[in-house]
C-alpha positions in Angstrom: 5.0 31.4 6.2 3.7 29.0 8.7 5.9 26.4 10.2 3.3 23.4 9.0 3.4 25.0 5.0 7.6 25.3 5.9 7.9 21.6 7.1 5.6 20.1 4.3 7.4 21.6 1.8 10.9 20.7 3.2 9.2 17.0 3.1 8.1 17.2 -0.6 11.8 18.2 -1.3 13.5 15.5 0.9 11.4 13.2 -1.1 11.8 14.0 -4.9 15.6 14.1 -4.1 15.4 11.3 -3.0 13.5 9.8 -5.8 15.6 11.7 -8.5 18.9 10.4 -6.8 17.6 6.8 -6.6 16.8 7.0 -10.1 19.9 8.2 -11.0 21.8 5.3 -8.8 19.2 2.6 -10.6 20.1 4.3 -14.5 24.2 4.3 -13.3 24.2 0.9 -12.4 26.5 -1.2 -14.1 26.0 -4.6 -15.8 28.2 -7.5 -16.3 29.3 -8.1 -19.8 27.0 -10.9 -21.5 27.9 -13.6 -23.9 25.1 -15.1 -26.0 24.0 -17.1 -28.5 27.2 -18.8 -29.4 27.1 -20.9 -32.6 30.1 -23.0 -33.7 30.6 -24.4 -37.4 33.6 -26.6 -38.8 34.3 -27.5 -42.1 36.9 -30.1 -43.0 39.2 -29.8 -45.4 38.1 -30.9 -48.7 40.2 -31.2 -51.7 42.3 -28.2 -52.6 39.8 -26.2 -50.4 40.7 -25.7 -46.5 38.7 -26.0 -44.2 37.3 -23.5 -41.4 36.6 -23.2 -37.7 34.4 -20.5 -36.6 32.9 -19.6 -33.7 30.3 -16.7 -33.6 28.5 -15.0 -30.4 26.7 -11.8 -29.2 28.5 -9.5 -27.1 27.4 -6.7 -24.9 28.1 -4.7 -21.9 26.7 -1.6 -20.9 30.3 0.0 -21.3 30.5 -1.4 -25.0 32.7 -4.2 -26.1 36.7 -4.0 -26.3 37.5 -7.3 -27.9 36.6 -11.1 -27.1 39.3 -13.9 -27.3 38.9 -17.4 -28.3 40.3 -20.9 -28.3 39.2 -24.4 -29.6 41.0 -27.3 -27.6 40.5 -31.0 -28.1 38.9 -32.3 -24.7 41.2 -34.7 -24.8 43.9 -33.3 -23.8 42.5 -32.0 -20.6 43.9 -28.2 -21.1 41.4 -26.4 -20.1 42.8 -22.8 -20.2 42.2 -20.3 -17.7 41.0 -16.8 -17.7 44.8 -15.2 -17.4 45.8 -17.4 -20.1 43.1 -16.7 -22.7 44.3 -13.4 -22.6 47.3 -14.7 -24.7 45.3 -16.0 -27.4 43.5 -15.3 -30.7 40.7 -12.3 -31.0 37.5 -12.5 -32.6 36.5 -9.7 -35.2 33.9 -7.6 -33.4 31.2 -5.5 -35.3 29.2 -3.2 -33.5 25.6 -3.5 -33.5 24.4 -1.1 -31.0 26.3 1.1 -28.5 26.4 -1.7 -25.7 26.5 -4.9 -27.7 28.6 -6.2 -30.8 28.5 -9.5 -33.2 32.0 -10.9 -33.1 33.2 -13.9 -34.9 36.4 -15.7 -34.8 37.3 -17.9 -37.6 40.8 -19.9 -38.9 41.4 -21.9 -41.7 42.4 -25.4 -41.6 45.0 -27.3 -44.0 45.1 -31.0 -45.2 47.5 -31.6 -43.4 46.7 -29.8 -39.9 43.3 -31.8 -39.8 45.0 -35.1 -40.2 47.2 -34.5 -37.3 44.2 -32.8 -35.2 43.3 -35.5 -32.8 39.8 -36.3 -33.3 36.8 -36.2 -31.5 35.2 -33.6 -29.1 36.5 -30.4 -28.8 36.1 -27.5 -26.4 35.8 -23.7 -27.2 36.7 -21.1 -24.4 36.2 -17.6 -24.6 37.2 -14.3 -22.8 35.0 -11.1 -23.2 36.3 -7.5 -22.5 34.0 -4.2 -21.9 35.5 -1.2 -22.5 35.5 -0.7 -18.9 38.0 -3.4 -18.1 35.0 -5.9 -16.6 35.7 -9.3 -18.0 34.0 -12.5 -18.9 35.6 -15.6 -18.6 33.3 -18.6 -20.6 35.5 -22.0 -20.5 32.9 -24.0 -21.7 31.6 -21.6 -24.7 30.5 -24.4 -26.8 31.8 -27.7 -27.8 31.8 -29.3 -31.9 33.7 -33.0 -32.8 36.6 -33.4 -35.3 36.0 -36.3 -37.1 38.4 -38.6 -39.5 
C-alpha cells in the first residue's frame, strides 16, 4: 500500500471520528430545566362553596421532571422567598406528557374565613422546578393575580 493511499485514509478516519464524536458531544448536551406558560386562576369563596388558587405551568428538562414547588405571597409583605426556602413548601401535581416535559398544577382551596383575613391586593407566585437530574429552576416572580374584598 502506498504511503499517499495510507495517509489519506488515516485522514478520512481522523475525520469521521471526529464528526461521530462531536455529534455525540452535541446529542449529550444537557439542557436547563424550562418553565413555561404559567397561567394563574383564583376563585373566591362564594357561599357554602370555597374558593381556589391554582397555578398551572409546563415543565421540562431533558432529564425529565422530579417535582416543581410553589408559593402565592401577598407582595405586601415583602417575603419574597428564596430558592433554599421554596424547597420547604407545597408541590404541584405533575403529569407527564412526554419523556422530557410534564403539565404540573398546584392548586388549594380557600375558606370564608381564610379569604377575609388574606390581606388584599397583589400577590406573588414563586416556583422551584426539579429535573430528575438534580438541575434546578428557581422562578420568584412566576406570575402575579390580586385578592380582592
Amino acid at each position: 500500500m502506498s504511503k499517499r493511499v495510507l495517509v489519506s485514509s488515516l485522514l478520512a478516519v481522523v475525520a469521521v471520528g471526529g464528526i461521530t464524536a462531536g455529534g455525540i458531544a452535541m446529542a449529550s448536551a444537557a439542557t436547563d430545566p424550562t418553565l413555561k406558560n404559567g397561567s394563574i386562576r383564583y376563585l373566591p369563596p362564594a357561599g357554602t362553596r370555597a374558593g381556589t388558587f391554582t397555578y398551572t405551568a409546563d415543565a421540562g428538562d431533558d432529564s425529565g421532571v422530579r417535582g416543581l414547588k410553589v408559593i402565592a405571597w401577598p407582595a405586601s409583605s415583602k417575603l419574597a422567598p428564596t430558592e433554599a426556602e421554596m424547597r420547604e413548601v407545597d408541590s404541584a401535581r405533575c403529569v407527564r406528557t412526554s419523556d422530557e416535559t410534564s403539565r404540573c398544577t398546584y392548586t388549594f382551596k380557600v375558606t370564608e374565613k381564610e379569604a377575609a383575613k388574606a390581606a388584599k391586593g397583589t400577590w406573588n407566585v414563586s416556583a422551584l422546578l426539579t429535573a430528575k437530574d438534580g438541575n434546578t429552576l428557581f422562578v420568584a416572580d412566576a406570575g402575579t393575580f390580586v385578592m380582592k374584598d
